[in-house]
C-alpha positions in Angstrom: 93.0 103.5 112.7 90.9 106.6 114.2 89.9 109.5 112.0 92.8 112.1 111.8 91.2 115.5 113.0 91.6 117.8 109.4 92.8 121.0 109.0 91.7 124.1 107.2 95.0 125.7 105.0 94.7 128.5 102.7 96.9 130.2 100.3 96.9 132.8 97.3 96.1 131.9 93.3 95.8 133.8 91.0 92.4 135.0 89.5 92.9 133.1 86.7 93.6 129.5 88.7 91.0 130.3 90.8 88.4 130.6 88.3 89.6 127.3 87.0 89.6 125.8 90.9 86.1 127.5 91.3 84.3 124.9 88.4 85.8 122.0 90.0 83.1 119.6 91.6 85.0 119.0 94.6 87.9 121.8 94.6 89.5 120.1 98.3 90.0 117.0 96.8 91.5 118.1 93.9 93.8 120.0 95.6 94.5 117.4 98.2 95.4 115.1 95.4 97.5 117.7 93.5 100.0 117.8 97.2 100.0 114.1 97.7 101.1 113.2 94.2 103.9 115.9 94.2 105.5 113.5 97.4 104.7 110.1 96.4 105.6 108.3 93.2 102.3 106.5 91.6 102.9 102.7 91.9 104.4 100.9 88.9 102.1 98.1 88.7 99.0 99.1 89.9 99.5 102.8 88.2 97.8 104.7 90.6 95.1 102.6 90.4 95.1 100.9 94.2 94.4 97.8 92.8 95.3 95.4 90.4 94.3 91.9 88.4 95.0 89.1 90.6 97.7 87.4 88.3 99.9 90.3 88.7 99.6 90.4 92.1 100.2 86.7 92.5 103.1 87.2 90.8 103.8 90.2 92.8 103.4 88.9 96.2 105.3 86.0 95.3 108.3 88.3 94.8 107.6 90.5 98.4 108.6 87.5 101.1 112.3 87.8 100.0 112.4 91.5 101.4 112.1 92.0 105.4 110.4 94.8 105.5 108.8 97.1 108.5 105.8 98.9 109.1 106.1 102.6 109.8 103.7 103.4 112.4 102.6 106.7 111.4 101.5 106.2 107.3 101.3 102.4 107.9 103.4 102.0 104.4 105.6 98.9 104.4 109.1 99.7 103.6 111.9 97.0 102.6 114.9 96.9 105.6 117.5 97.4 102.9 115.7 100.6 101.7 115.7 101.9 105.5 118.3 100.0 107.6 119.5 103.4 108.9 116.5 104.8 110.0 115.6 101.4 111.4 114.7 101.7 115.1 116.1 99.8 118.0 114.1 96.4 118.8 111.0 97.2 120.8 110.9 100.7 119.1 108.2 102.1 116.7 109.2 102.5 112.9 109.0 105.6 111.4 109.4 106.7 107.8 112.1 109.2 106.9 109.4 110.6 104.7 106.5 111.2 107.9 110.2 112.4 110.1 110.9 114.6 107.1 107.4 116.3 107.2 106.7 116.3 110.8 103.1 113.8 110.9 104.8 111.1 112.9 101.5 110.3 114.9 
């Protein structure tokens, strides 16, 4: 997947929160974080983690073939057909995620 060109966005604090932001060791990322967990729910197995011991995801993986599920082409999350069959494209037709349609970053 190519690099995504970034963005600069500002916006107004506070003096207070920026003094706080200010002794962060990397204030962008924190921030950055901060956005992305207010629109996606942290993963109930791994816990946020990204990964997780292999017997749980033996176990997990063992569970996923039952689900057809579909790639979205933009954040290359895979979501279950019965979760989506609405927004489900014609046949030949890249998948996007309500969520990236939502947002406008359907790449």
């Amino acid at each position: 997947m190519a690099r995504q060109k970034q963005t600069v966005v500002s916006f107004r604090v506070d003096h207070h929160l920026a003094e706080i932001l200010n002794h962060l060791p990397d204030k962008s990322g924190f921030i950055r974080d901060a956005i992305l967990q207010r629109f996606h729910a942290v993963c109930p197995f791994c816990r946020g983690r990204g990964v997780m011991p292999q017997v749980i995801a033996r176990w997990f993986e063992g569970r996923l073939p039952a689900y057809e599920s579909v790639e979205c082409r933009c954040c290359h999350y895979l979501y279950p057909l019965e979760v989506v069959a609405r927004a489900r494209p014609p046949r030949g037709r890249p998948f996007i995620c309500p969520h990236c349609l939502e947002h406008g970053h359907s790449h």
